[in-house]
Structure formats: structure tokens, C-alpha cells
PDB file of N, CA, C and O in Angstrom, chain B, residues numbered from 101:
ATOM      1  N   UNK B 101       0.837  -1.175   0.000  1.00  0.00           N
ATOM      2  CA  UNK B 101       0.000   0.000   0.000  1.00  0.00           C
ATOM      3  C   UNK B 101       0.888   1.247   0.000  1.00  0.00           C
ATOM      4  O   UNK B 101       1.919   1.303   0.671  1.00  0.00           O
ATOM      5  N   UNK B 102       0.386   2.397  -0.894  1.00  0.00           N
ATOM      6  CA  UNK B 102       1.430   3.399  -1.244  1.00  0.00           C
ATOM      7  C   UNK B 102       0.419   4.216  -0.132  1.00  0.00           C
ATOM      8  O   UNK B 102      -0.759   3.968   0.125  1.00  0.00           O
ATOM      9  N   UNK B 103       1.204   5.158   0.370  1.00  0.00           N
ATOM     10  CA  UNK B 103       1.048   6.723   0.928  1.00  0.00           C
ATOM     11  C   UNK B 103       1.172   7.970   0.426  1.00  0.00           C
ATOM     12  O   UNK B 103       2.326   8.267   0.116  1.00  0.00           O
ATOM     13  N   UNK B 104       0.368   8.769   0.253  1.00  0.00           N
ATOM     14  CA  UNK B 104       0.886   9.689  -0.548  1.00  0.00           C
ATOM     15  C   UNK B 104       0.230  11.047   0.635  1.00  0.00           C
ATOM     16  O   UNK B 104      -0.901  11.218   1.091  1.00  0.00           O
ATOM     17  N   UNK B 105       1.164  11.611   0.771  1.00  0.00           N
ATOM     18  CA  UNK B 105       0.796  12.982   1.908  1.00  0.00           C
ATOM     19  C   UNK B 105       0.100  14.356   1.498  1.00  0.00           C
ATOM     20  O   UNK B 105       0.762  15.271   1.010  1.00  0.00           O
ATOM     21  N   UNK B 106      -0.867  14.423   1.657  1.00  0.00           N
ATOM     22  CA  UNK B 106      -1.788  15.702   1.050  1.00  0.00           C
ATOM     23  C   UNK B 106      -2.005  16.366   1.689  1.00  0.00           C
ATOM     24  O   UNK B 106      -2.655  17.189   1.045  1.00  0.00           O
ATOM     25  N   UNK B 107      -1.914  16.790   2.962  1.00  0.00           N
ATOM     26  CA  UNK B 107      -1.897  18.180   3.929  1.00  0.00           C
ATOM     27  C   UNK B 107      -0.750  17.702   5.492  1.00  0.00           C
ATOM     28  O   UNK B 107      -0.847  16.861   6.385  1.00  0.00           O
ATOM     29  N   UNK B 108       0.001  18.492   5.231  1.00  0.00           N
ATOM     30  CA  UNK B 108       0.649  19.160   6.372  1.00  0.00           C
ATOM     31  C   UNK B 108      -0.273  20.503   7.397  1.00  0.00           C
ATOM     32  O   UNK B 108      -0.418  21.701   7.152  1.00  0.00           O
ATOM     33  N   UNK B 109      -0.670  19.816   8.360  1.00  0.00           N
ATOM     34  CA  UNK B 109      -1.667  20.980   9.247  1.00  0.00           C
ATOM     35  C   UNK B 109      -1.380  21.553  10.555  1.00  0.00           C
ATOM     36  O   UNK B 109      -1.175  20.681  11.399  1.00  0.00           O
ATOM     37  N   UNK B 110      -1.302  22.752  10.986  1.00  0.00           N
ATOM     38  CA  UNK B 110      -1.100  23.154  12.160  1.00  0.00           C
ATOM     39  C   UNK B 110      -2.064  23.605  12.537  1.00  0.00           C
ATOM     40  O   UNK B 110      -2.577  24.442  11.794  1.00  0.00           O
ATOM     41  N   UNK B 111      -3.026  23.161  14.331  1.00  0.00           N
ATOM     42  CA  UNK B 111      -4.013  23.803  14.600  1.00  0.00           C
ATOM     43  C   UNK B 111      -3.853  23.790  16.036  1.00  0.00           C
ATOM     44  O   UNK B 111      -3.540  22.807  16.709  1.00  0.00           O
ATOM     45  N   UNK B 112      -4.111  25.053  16.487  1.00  0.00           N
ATOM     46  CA  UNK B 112      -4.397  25.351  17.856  1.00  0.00           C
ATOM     47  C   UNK B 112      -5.365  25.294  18.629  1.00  0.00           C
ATOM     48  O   UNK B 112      -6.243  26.156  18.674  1.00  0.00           O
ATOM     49  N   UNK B 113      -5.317  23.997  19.524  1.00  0.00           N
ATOM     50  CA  UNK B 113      -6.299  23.509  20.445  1.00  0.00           C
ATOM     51  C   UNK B 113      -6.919  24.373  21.368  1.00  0.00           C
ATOM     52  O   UNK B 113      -6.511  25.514  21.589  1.00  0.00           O
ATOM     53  N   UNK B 114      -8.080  23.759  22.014  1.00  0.00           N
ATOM     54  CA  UNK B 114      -8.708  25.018  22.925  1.00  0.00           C
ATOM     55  C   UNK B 114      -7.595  25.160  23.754  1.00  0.00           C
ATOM     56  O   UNK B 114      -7.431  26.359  23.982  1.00  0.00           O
ATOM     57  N   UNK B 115      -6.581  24.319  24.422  1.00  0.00           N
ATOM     58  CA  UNK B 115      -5.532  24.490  25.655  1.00  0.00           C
ATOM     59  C   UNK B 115      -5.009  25.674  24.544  1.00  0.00           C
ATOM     60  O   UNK B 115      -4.540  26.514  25.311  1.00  0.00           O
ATOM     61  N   UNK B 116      -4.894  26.014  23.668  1.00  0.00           N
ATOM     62  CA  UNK B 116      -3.709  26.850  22.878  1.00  0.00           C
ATOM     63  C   UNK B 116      -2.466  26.446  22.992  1.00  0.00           C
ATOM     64  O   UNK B 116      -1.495  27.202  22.978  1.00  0.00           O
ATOM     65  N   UNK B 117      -2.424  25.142  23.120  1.00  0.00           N
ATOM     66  CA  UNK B 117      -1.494  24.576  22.467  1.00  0.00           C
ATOM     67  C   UNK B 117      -1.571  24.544  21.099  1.00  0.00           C
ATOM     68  O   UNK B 117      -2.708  24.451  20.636  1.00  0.00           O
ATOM     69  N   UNK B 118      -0.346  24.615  20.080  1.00  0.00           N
ATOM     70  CA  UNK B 118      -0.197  24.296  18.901  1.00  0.00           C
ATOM     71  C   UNK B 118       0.144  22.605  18.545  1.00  0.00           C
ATOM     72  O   UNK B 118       1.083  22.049  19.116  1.00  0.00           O
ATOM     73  N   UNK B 119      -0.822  21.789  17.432  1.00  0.00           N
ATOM     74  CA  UNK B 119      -0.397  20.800  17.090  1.00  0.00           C
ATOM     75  C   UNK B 119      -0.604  20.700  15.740  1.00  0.00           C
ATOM     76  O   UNK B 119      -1.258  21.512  15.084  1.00  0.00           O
ATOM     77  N   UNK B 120       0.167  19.316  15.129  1.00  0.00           N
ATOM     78  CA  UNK B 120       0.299  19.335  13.845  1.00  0.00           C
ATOM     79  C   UNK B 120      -0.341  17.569  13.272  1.00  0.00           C
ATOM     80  O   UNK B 120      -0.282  16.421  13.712  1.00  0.00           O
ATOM     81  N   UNK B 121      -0.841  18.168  12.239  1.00  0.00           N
ATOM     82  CA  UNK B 121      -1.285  16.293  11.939  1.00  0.00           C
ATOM     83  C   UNK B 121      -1.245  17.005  10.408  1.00  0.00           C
ATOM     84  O   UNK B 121      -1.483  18.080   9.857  1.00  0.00           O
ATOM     85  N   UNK B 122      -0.560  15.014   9.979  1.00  0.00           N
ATOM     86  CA  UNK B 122      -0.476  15.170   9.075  1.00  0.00           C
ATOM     87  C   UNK B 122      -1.463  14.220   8.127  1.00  0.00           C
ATOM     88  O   UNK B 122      -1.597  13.168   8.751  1.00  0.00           O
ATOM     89  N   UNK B 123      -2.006  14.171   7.216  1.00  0.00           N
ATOM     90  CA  UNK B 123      -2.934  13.290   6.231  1.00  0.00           C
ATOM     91  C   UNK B 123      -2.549  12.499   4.666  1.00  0.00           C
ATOM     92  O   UNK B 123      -2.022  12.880   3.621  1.00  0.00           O
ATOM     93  N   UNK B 124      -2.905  11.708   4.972  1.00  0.00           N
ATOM     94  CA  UNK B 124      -2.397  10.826   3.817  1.00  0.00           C
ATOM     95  C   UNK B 124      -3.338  10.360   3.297  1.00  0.00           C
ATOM     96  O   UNK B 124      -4.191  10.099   4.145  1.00  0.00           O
ATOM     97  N   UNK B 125      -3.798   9.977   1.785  1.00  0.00           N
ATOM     98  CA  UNK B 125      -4.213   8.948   1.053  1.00  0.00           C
ATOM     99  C   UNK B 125      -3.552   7.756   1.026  1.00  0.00           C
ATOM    100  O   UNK B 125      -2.380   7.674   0.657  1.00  0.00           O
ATOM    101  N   UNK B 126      -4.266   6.735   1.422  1.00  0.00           N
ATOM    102  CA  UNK B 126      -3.833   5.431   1.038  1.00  0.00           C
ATOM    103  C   UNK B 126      -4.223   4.783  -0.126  1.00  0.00           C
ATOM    104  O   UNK B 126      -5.400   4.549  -0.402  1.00  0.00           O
ATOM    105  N   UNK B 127      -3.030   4.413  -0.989  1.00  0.00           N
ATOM    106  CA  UNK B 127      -3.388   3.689  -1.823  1.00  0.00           C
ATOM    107  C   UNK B 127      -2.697   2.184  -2.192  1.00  0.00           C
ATOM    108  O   UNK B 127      -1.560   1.733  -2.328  1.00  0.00           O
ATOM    109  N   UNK B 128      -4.961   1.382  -2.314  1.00  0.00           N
ATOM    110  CA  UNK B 128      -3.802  -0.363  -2.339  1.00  0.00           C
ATOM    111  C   UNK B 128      -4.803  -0.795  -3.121  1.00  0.00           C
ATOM    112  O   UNK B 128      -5.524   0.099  -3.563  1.00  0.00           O
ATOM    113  N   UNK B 129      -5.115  -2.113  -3.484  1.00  0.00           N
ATOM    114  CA  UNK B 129      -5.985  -2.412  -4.376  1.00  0.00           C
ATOM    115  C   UNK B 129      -7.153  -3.375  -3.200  1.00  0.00           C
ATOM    116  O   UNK B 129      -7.126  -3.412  -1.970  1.00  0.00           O
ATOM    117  N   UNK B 130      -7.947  -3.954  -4.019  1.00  0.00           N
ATOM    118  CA  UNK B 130      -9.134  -4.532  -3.241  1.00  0.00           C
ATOM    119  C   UNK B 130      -9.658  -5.194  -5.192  1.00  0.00           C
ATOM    120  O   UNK B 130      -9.632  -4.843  -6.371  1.00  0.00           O
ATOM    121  N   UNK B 131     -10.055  -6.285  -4.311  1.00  0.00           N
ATOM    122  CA  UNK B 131     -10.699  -7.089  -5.381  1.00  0.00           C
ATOM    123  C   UNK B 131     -12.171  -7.207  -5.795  1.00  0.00           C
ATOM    124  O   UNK B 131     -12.968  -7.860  -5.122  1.00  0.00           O
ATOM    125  N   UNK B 132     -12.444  -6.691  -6.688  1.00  0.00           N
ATOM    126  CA  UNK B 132     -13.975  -6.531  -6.902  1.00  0.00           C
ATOM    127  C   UNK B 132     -14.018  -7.789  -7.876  1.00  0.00           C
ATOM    128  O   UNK B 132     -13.221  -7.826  -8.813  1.00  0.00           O
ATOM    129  N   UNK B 133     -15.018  -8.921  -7.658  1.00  0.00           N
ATOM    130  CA  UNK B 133     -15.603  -9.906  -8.546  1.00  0.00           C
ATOM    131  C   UNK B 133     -14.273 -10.617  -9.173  1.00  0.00           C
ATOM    132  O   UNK B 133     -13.321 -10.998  -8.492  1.00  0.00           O
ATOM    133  N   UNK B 134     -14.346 -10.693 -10.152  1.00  0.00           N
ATOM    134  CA  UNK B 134     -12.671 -11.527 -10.365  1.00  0.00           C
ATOM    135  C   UNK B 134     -11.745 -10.311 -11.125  1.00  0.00           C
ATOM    136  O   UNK B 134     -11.458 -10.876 -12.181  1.00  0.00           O
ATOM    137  N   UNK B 135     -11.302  -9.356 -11.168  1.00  0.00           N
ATOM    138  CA  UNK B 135     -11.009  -8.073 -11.102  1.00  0.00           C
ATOM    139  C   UNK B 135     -10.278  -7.141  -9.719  1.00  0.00           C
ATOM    140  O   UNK B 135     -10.823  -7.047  -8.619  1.00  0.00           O
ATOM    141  N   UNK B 136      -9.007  -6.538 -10.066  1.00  0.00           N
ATOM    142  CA  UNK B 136      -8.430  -5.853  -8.562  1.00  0.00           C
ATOM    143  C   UNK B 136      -8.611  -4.489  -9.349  1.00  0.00           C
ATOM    144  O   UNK B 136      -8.265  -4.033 -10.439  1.00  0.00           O
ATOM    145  N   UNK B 137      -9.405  -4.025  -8.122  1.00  0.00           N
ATOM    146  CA  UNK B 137      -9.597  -2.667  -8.363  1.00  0.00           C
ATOM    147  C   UNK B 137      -8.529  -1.489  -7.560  1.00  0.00           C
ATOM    148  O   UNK B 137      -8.049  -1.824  -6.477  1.00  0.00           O
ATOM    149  N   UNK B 138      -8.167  -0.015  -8.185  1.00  0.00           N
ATOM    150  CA  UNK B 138      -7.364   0.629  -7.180  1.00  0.00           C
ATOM    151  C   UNK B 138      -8.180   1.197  -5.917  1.00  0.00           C
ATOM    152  O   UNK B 138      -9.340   1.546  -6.132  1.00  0.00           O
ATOM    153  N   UNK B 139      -7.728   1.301  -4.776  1.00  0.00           N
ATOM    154  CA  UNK B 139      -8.848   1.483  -3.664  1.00  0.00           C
ATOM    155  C   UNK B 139      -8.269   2.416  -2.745  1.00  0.00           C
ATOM    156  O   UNK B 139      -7.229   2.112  -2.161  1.00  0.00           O
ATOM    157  N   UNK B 140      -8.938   3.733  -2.517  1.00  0.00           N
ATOM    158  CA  UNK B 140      -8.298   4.845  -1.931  1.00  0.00           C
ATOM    159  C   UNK B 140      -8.890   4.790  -0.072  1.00  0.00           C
ATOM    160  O   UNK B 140     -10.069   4.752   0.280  1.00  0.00           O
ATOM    161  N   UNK B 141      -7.699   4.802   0.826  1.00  0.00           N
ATOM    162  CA  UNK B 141      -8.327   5.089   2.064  1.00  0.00           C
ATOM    163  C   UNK B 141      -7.474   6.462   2.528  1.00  0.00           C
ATOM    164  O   UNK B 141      -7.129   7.428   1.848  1.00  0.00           O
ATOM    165  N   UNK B 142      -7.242   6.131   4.143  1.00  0.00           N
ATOM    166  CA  UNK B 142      -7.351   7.926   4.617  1.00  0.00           C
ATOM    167  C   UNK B 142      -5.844   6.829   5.873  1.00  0.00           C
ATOM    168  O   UNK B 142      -5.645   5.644   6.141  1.00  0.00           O
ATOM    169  N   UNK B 143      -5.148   8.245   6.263  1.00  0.00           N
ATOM    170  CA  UNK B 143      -4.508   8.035   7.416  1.00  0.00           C
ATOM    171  C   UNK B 143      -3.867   9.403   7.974  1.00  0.00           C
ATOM    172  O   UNK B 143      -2.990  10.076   7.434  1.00  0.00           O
ATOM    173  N   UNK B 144      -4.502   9.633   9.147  1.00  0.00           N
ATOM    174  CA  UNK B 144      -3.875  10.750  10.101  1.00  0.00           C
ATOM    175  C   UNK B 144      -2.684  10.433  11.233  1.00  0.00           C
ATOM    176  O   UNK B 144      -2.683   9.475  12.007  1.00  0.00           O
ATOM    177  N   UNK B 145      -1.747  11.403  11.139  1.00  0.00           N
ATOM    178  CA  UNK B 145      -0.698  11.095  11.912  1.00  0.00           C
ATOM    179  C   UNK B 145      -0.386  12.597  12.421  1.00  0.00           C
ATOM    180  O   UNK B 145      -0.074  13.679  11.923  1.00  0.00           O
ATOM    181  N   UNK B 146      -0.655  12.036  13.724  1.00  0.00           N
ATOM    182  CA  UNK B 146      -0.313  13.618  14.473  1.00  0.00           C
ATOM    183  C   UNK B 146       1.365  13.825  14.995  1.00  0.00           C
ATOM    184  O   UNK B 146       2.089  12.892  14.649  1.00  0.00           O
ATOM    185  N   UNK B 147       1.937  14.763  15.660  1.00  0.00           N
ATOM    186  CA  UNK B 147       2.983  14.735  15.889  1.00  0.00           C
ATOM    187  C   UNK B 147       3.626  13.936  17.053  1.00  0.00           C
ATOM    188  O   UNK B 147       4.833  13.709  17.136  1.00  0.00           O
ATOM    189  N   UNK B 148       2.868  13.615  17.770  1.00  0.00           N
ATOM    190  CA  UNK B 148       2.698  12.814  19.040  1.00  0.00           C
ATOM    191  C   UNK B 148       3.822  11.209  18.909  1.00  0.00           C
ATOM    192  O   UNK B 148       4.594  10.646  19.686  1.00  0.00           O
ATOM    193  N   UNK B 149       3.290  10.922  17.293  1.00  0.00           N
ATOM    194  CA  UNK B 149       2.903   9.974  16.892  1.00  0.00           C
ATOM    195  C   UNK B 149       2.070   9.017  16.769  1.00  0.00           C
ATOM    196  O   UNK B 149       2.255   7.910  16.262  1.00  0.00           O
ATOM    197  N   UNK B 150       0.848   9.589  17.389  1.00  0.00           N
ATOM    198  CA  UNK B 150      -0.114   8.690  17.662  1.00  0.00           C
ATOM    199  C   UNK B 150      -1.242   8.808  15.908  1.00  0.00           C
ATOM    200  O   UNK B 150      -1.954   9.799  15.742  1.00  0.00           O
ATOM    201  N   UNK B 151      -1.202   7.963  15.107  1.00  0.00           N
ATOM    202  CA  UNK B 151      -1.857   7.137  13.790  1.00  0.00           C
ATOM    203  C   UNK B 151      -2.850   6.460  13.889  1.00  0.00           C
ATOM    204  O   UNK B 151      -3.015   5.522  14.669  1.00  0.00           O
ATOM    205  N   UNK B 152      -3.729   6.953  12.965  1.00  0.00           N
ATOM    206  CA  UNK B 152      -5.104   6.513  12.705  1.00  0.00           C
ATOM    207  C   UNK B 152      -4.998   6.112  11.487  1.00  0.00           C
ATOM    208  O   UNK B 152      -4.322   6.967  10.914  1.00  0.00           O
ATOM    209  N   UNK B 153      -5.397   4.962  10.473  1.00  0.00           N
ATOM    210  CA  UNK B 153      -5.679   4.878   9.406  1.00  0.00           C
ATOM    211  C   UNK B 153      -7.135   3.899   9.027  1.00  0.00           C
ATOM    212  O   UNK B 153      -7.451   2.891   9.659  1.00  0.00           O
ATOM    213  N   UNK B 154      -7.677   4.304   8.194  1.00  0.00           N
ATOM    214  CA  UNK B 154      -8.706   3.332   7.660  1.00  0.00           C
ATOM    215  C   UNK B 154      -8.482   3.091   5.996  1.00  0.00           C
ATOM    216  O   UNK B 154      -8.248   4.098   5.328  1.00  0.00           O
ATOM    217  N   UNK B 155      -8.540   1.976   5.417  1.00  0.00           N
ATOM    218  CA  UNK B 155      -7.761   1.523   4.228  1.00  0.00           C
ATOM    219  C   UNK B 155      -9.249   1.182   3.301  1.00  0.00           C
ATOM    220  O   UNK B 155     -10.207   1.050   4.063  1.00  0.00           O
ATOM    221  N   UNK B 156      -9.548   1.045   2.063  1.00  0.00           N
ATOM    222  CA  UNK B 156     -10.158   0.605   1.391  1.00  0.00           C
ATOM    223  C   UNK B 156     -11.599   1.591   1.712  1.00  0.00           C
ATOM    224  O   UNK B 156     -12.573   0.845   1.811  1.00  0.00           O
ATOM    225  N   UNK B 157     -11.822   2.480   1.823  1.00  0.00           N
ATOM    226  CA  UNK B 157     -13.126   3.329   1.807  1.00  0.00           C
ATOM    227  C   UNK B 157     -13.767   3.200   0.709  1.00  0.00           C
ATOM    228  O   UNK B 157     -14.895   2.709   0.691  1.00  0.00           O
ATOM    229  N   UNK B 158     -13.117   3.639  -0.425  1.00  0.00           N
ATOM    230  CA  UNK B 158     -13.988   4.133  -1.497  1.00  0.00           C
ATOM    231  C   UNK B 158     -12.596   3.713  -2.893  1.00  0.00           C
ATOM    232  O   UNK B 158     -11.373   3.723  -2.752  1.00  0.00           O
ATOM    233  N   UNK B 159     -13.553   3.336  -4.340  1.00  0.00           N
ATOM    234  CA  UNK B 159     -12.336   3.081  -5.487  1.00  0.00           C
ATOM    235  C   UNK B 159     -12.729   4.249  -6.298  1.00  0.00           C
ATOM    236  O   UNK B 159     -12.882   4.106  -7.511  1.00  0.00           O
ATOM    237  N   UNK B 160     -12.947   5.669  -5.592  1.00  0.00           N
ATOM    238  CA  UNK B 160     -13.258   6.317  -6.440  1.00  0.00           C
ATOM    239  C   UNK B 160     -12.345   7.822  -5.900  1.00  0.00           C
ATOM    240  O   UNK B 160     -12.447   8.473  -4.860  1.00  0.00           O
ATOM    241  N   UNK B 161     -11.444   8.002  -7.121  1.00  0.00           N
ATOM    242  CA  UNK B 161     -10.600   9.494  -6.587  1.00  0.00           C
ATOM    243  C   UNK B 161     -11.093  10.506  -6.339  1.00  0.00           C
ATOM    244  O   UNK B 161     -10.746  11.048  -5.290  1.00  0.00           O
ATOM    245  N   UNK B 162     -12.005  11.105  -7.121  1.00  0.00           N
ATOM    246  CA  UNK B 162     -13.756  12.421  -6.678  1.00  0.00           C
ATOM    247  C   UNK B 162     -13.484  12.073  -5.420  1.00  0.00           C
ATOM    248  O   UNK B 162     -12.457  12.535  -4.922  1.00  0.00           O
ATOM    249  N   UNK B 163     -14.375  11.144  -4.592  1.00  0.00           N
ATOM    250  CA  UNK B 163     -14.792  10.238  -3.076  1.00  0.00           C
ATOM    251  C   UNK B 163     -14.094  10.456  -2.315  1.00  0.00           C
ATOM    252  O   UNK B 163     -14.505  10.680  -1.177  1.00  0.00           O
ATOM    253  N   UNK B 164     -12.637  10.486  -2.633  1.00  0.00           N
ATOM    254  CA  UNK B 164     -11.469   9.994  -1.361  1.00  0.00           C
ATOM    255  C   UNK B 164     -11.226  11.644  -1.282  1.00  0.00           C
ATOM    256  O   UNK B 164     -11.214  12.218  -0.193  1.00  0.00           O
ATOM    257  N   UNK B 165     -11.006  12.456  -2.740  1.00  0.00           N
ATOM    258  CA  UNK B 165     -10.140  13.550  -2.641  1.00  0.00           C
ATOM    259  C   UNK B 165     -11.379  15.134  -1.421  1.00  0.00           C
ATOM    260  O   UNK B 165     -11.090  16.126  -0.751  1.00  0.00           O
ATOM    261  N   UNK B 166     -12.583  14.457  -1.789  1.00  0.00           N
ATOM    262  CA  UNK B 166     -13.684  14.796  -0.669  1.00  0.00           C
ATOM    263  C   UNK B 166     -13.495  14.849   0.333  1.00  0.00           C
ATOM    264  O   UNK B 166     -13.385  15.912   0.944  1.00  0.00           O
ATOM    265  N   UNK B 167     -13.379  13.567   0.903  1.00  0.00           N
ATOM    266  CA  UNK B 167     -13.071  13.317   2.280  1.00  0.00           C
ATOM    267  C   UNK B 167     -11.772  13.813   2.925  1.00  0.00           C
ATOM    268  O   UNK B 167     -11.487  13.850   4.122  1.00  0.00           O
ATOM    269  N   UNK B 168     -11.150  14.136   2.008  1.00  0.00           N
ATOM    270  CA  UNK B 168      -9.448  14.422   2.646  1.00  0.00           C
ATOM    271  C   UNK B 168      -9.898  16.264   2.770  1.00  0.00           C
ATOM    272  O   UNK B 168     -10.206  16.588   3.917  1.00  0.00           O
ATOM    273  N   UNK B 169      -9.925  16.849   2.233  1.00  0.00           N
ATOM    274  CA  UNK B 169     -10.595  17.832   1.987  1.00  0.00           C
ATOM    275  C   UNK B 169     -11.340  18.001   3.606  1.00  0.00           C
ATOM    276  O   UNK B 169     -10.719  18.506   4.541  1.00  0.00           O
ATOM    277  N   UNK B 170     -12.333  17.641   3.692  1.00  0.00           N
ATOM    278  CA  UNK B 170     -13.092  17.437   4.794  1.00  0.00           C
ATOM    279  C   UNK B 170     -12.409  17.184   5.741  1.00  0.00           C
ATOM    280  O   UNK B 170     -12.601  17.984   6.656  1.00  0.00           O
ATOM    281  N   UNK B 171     -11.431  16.162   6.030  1.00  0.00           N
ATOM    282  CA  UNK B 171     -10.446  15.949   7.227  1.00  0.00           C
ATOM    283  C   UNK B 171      -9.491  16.739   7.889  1.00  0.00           C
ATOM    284  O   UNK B 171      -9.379  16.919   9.102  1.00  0.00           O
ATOM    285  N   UNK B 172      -8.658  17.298   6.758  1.00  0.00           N
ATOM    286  CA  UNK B 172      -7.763  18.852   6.914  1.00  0.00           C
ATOM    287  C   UNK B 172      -8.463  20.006   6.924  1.00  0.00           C
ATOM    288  O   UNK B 172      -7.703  20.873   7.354  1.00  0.00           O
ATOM    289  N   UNK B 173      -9.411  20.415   6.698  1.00  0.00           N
ATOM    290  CA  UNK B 173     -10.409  21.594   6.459  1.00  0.00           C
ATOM    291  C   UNK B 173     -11.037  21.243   8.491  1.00  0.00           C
ATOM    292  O   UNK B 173     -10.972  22.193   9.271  1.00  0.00           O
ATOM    293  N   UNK B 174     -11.431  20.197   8.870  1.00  0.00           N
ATOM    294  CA  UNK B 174     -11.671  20.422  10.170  1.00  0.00           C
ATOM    295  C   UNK B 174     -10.639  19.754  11.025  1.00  0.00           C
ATOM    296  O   UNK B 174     -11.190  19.217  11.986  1.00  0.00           O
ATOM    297  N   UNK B 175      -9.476  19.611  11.023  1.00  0.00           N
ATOM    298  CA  UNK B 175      -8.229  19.078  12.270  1.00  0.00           C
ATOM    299  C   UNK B 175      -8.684  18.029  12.645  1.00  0.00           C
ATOM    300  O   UNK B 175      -8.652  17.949  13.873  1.00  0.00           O
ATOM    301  N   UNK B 176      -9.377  16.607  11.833  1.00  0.00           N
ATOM    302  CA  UNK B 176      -9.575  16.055  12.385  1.00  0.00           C
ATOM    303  C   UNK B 176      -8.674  15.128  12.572  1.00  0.00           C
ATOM    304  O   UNK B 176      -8.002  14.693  11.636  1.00  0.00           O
ATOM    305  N   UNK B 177      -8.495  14.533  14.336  1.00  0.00           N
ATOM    306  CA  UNK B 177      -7.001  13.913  14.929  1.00  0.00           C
ATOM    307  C   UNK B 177      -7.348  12.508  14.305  1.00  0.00           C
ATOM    308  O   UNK B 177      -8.301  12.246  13.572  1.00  0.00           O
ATOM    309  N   UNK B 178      -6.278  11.595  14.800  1.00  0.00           N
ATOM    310  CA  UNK B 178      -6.347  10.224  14.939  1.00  0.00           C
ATOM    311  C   UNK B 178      -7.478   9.578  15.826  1.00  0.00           C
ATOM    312  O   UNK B 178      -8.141   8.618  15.431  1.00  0.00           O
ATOM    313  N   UNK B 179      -7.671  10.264  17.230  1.00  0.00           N
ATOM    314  CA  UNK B 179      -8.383   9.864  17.937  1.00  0.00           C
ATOM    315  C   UNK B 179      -9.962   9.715  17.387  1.00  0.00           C
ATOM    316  O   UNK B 179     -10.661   8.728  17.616  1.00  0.00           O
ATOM    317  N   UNK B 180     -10.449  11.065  16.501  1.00  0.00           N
ATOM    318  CA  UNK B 180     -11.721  10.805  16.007  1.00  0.00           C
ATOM    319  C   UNK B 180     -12.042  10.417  14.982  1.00  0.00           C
ATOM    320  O   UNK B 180     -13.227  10.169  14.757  1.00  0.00           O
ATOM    321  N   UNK B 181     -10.858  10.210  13.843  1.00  0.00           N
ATOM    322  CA  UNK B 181     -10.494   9.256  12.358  1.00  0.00           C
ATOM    323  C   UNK B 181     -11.980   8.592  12.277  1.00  0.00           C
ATOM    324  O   UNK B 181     -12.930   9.173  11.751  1.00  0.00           O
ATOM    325  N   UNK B 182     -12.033   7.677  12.694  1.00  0.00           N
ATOM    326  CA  UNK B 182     -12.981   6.539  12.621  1.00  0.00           C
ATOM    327  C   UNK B 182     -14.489   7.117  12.528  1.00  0.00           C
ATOM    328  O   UNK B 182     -15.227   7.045  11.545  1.00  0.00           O
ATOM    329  N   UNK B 183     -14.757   7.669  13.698  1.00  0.00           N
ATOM    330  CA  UNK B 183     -16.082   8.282  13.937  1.00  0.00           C
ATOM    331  C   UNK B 183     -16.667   9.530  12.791  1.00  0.00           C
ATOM    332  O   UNK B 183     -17.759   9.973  12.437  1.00  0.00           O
ATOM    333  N   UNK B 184     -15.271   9.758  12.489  1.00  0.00           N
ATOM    334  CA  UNK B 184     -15.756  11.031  11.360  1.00  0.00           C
ATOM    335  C   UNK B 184     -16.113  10.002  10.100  1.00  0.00           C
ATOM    336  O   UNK B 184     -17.181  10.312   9.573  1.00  0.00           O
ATOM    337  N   UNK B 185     -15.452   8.832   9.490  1.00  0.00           N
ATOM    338  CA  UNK B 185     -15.363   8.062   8.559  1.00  0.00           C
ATOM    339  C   UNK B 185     -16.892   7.786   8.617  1.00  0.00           C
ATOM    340  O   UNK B 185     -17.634   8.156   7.707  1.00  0.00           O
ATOM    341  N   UNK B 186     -17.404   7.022   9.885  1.00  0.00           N
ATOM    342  CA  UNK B 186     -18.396   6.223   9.927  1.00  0.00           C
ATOM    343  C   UNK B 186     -19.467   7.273   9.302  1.00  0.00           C
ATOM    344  O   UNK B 186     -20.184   7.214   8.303  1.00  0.00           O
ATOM    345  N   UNK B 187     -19.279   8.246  10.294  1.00  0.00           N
ATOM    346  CA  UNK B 187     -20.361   9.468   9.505  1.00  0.00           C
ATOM    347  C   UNK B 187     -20.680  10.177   8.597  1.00  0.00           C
ATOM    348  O   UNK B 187     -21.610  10.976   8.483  1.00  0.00           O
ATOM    349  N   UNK B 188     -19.220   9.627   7.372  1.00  0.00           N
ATOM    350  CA  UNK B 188     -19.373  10.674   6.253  1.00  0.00           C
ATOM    351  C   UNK B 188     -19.525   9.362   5.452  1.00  0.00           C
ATOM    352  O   UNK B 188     -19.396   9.555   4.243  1.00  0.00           O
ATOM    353  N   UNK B 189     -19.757   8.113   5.790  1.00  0.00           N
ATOM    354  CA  UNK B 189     -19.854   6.891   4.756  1.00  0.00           C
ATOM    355  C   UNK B 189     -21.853   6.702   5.008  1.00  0.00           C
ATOM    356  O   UNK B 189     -22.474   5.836   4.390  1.00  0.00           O
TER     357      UNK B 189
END
């Protein structure tokens, strides 16, 4: 599975602390019917090091480049990765 990094983000928490997460597209394939399709997921990595990823969302680049969009546009961490996924699927 390739990584490819699409926002470098700095955002200041209510503490006003400054933090940084970074976002990636994942890309790996997934097999549709007897056919491998390319299959785009998501992965946040904050500076902490603490990583969130979810793999195989969507085989559609429109879909994924949405959601990434949506992820860096609101700081969303590793910790809430998932919950934001569930809700925008």
C-alpha cells in the first residue's frame, strides 16, 4: 500500500497549544468480482505519533479527494479518524 501525503496541518487547540497532523491517502488495491480494483483510504498522523488509518473506503478518486478535503479543512485527529469516517460513509 502506497502513501501519498496531502496536507501538512497546524491547529491550535482550545488548551492553545499548537499541534500538527499530518494526512495521507492510502493507496492499495481490493478485489472486486474476479477483477483488482485501485482502492483509496485515509490516514492521520499527528505529531505525538499517535496514527489513525482506515484503508479501502472508497475506489473512487472524486470520493477519497472529498473526504481528505473534509479531514484537513476540520483538524480532524487520529483519535476521532474513525467516527468522522463512519459518519461521512
Amino acid at each position: 500500500m502506497r502513501e501519498l501525503l496531502v496536507e501538512d496541518r497546524r491547529e491550535t487547540g482550545e488548551d492553545g497549544r499548537e499541534r500538527r497532523y499530518r494526512y495521507y491517502v492510502l493507496v492499495g488495491e481490493m478485489p472486486v468480482g474476479g477483477l483488482s480494483c485501485e482502492s483509496y483510504g485515509v490516514k492521520v498522523v499527528g505529531e505525538d505519533g499517535e496514527t489513525a488509518s482506515v484503508p479501502n473506503i472508497t475506489v473512487s478518486a472524486g470520493r477519497i479527494e472529498a473526504l481528505m478535503e473534509l479531514l484537513a479543512r476540520n483538524a480532524v485527529t487520529p483519535a476521532t479518524l474513525r467516527d468522522v469516517i463512519d459518519d461521512w460513509l
